[in-house]
C-alpha positions in Angstrom: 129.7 92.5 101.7 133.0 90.7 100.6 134.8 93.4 98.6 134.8 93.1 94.9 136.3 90.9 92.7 137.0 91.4 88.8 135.0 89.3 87.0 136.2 86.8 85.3 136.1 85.0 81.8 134.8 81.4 81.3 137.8 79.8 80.9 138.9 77.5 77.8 137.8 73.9 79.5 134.5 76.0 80.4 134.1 77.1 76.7 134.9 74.0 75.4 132.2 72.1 78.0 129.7 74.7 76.7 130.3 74.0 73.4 130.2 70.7 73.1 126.8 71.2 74.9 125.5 74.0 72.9 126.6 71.6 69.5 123.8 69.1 70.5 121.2 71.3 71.0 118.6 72.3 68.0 119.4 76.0 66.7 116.9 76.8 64.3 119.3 80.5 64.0 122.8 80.9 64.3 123.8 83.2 67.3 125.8 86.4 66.6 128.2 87.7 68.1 128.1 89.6 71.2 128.0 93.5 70.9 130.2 95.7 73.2 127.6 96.9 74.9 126.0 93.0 75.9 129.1 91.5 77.1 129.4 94.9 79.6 126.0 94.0 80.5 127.3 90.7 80.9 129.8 91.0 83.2 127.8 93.2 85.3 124.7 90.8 85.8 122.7 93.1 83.9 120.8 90.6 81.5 118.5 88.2 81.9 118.3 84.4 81.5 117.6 84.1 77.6 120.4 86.9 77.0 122.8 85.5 79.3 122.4 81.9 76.9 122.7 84.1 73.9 125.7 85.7 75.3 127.4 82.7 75.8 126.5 81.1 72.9 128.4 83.7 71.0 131.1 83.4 73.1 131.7 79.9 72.2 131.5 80.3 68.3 133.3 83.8 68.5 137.4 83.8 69.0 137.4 87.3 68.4 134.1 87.9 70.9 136.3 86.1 73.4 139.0 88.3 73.1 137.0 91.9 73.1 135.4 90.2 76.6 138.7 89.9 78.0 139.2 94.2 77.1 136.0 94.8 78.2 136.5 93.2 82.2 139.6 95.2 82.1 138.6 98.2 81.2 135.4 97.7 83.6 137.9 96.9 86.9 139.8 100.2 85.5 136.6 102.6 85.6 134.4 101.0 88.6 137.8 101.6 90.6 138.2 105.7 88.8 135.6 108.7 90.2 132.7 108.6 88.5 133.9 112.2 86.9 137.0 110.5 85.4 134.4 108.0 84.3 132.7 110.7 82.2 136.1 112.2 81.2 137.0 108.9 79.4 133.7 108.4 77.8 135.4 110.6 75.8 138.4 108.6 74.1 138.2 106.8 70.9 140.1 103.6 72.8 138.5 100.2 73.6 138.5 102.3 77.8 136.6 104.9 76.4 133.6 102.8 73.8 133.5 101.2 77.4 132.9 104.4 79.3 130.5 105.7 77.4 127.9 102.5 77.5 128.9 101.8 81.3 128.2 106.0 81.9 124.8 105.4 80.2 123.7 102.2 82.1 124.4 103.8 84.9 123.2 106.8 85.1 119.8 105.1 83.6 119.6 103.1 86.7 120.2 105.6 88.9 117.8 107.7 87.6 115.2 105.0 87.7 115.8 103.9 91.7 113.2 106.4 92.3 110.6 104.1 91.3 112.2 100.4 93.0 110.7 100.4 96.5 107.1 101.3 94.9 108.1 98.3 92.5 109.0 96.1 95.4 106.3 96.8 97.3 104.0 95.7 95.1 105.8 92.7 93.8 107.6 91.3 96.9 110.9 89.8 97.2 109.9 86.2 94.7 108.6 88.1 91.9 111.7 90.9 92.1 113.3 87.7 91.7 111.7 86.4 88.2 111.9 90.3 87.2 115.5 89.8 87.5 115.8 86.7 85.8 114.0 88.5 82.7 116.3 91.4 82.6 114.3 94.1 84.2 116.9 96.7 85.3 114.2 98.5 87.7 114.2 95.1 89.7 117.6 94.2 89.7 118.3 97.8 91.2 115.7 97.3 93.9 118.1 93.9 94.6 120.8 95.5 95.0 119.6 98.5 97.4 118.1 95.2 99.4 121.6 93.8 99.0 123.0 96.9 100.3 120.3 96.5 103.1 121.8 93.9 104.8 125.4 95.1 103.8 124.6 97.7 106.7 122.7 95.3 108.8 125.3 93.2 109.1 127.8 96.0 110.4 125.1 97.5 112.6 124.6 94.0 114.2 128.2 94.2 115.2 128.5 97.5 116.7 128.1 98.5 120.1 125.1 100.3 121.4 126.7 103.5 121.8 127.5 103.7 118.1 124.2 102.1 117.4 122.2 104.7 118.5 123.3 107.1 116.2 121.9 104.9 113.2 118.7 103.5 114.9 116.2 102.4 111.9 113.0 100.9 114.3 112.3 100.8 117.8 115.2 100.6 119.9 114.1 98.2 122.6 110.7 97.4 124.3 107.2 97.7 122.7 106.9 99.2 119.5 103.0 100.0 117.0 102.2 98.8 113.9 102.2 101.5 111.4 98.8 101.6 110.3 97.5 100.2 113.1 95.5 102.0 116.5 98.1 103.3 118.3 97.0 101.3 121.8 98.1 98.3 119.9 101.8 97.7 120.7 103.9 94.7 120.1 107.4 93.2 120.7 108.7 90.7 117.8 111.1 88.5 118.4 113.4 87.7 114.9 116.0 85.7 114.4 117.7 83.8 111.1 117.7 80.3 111.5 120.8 77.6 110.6 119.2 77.4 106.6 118.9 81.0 106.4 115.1 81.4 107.2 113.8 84.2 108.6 111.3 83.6 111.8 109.6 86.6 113.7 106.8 86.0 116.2 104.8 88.5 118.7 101.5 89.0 120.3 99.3 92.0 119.9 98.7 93.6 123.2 97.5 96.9 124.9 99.4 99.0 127.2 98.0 96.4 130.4 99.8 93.6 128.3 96.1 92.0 127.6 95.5 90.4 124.0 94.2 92.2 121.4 92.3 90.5 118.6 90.9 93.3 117.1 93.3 93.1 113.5 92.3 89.4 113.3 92.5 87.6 109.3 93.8 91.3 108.7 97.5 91.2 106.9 100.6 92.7 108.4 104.2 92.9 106.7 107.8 92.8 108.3 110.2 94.7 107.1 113.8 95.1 107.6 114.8 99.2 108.6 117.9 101.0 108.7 118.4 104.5 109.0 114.9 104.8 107.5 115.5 102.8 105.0 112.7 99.4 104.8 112.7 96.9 102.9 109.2 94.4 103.7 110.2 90.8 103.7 107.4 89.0 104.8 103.7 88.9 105.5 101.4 87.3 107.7 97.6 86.9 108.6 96.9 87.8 112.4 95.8 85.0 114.1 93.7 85.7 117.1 96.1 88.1 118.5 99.6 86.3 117.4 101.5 86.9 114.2 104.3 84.7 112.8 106.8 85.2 110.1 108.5 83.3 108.0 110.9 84.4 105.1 113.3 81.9 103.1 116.8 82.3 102.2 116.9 86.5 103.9 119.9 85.5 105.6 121.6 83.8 102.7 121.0 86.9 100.6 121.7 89.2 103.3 124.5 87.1 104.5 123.3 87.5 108.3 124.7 85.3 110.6 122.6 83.1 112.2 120.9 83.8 115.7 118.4 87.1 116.6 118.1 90.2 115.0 117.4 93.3 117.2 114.4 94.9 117.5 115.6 97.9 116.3 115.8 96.6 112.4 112.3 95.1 112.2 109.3 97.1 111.6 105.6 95.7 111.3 103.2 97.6 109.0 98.9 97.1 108.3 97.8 96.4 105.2 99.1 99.2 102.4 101.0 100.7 105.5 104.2 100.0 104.1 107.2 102.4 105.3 108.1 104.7 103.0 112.2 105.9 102.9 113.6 108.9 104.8 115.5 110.3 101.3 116.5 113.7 103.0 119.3 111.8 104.6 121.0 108.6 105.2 123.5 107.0 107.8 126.2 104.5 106.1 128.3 102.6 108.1 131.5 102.8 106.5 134.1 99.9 106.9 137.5 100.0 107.5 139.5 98.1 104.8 143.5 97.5 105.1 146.0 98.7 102.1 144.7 95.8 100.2 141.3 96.5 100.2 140.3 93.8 103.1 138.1 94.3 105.9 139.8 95.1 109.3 137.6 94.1 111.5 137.6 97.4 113.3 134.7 99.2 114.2 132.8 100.7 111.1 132.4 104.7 111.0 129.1 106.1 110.8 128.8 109.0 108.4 125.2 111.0 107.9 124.4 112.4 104.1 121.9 114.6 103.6 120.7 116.2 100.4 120.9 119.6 99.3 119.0 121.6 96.3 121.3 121.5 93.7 122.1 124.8 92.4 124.5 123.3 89.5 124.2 121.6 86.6 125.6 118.0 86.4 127.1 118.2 90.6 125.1 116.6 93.3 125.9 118.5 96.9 125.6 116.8 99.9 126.2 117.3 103.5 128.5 115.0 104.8 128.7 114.8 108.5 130.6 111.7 110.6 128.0 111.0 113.8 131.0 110.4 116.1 133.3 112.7 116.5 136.1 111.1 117.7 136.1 108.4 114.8 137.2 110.9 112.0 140.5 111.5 114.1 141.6 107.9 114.1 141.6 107.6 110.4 143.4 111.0 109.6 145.8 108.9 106.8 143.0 107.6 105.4 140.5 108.2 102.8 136.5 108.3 102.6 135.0 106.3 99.4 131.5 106.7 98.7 130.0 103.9 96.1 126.6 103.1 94.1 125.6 100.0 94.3 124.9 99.6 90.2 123.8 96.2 90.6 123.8 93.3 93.7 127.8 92.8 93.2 129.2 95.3 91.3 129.9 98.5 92.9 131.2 102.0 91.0 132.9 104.3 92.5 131.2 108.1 92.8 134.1 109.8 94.7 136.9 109.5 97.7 137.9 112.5 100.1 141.3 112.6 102.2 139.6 112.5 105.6 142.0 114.9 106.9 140.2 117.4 104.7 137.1 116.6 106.3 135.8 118.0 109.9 133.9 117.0 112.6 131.2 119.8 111.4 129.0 119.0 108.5 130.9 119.7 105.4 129.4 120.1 101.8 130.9 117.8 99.3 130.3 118.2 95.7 129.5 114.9 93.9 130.3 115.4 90.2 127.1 113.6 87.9 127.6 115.3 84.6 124.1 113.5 83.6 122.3 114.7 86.6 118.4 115.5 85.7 116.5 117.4 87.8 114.3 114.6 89.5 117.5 112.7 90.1 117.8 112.1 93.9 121.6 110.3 95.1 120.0 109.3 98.4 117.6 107.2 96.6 120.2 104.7 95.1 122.3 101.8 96.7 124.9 103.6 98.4 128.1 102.2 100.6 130.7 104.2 102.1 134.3 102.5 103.0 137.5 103.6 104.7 141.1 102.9 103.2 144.5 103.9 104.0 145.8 106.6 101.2 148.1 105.1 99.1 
């Protein structure tokens, strides 16, 4: 993913368009002024359609609404960019930085707790209704977005990498045949995906026994495709076997995932039966971390693979995890850099949770302590968008 950009304000011919179209429409009320709390919400695509319009609205009657959305984007760049303990620390300061930290620490830390329950909530819905969810403000969906988002983030840099490195990360079958969960294991298959000029996904594959002879046992019977990495699946599409063939089709996954077009491995696709649907490995995770330049830019270079597991917590409001990079000699190119781990709070906003000088690190698992003073006891890190990214120290 491209990295972040402050977001901006509408600017004065933007307003002054809006107004003039907002003046001819029939209000039966008069619009009040943004809160604090919705313009944050705002600028982190947190509301939904009708709240967006209302937001706006304000905006456009509101001089001093316009001005107290110009201090909130700033003092948002300021703490998504600040450890998410420093976040805390200013949630405690009676400036226009600190009334900021303390609604950004609560939306948060309410979405983070709640990513739990996304993949049950996309599983059942499927990709077009997470969609309208979104569109109505339902923060459960649009954190299930962005861990999908975040999916194809690390597609995307696993597609690049060379098969040495991409071993260590392997989500799905890793060449060959592969079964259909939920299927009898004598039925194998081999899809062949790729992402089309408009973005469209297209898998196809017969179902076949060891002897490579057509099976049509599963057919009318409804399998889903999902994308893997590193455990992580994410279904995309479903399909009725025909005889023994199944073809897929999903619009606009590349443009959301931002996958070039031409094939996807086998290794990222996984077929499931009927209310087979792959569940998460949440005891640990691979990130492919990028290399950025001194201006936060992407090098190019090879990405570093780096393995989190989880551990019991043992103290209040700190999250440890085991950090461990899957290539050892990786960690040794980037001794003057640093390690930043992020949480994916929505599709394009990204907060930072903490960094690490990677010459402090080792090529042995290390525990790293990941301050969360509203950590509750059911809360699980590995279960929310994560990134990982490697800079220069400054």
């Amino acid at each position: 993913m491209p990295d972040e950009e402050a977001p901006s304000s509408p600017s004065q011919e933007e307003l002054d368009y809006l107004g003039a179209w907002l003046q001819a429409q029939p209000f039966e009320v008069e619009p009040a002024a943004p809160t604090m709390a919705m313009l944050v919400a705002y600028q982190n695509g947190m509301l939904g359609t009708e709240d967006i319009r209302n937001v706006q609205r304000g905006l456009v009657r509101s001089r001093e609404a316009r001005g107290l959305l110009r201090e909130t984007r700033d003092a948002l760049v300021l703490l998504r960019a600040l450890p998410w303990h420093e976040v805390a620390k200013r949630a405690s300061d009676e400036d226009t930085v600190g009334r900021v930290a303390r609604i950004w620490v609560e939306m948060v830390s309410r979405r983070a707790h709640n990513a739990t329950n996304v993949r049950r909530l996309w599983n059942a819905s499927g990709p077009s209704a997470i969609r309208r969810l979104m569109a109505e403000g339902v923060e459960e969906a649009q954190t299930a977005w962005a861990s999908f988002v975040a999916l194809g983030d690390q597609l995307r840099t696993g597609l690049r990498m060379s098969g040495q490195m991409v071993s260590a990360v392997r989500g799905g079958s890793t060449g060959g045949f592969s079964t259909i969960i939920g299927a009898p294991d004598y039925i194998i298959v081999q899809p062949k995906t790729e992402i089309d000029s408009n973005g469209t996904l297209h898998s196809s594959t017969q179902l076949m026994d060891e002897q490579g002879r057509p099976v049509t046992s599963l057919d009318g019977q409804t399998v889903h495709l999902s994308l893997i990495f590193s455990g992580s699946a994410w279904s995309v599409a479903s399909a009725a076997v025909a005889g023994s063939q199944l073809k897929f089709e999903a619009a606009d996954v590349g443009d959301v995932l931002a996958l070039a077009t031409g094939p996807i491995s086998q290794e990222y696709v996984r077929l499931s039966l009927g209310d087979g649907v792959l569940e998460a490995d949440v005891n640990s995770r691979v990130l492919l971390a990028e290399v950025l330049d001194r201006r936060s830019q992407p090098t190019g270079q090879v990405a570093v693979a780096i393995e989190l597991a989880e551990l019991p917590q043992t103290e209040q409001g700190v999250l440890p995890v085991l950090l461990e990079f899957k290539v050892e000699y990786q960690r040794l190119a980037y001794l003057t850099h640093e390690l930043l781990l992020e949480f994916g709070v929505t599709a394009d906003r990204w907060q930072l949770l903490d960094r690490w000088p990677i010459s402090e690190l080792s090529d042995e698992p290390r525990t790293v302590l990941i301050a969360w003073p509203d950590a509750r006891e059911a809360f699980s890190l590995l279960t929310v968008p994560l990134r990982a990214r490697i800079r220069p120290l400054s």
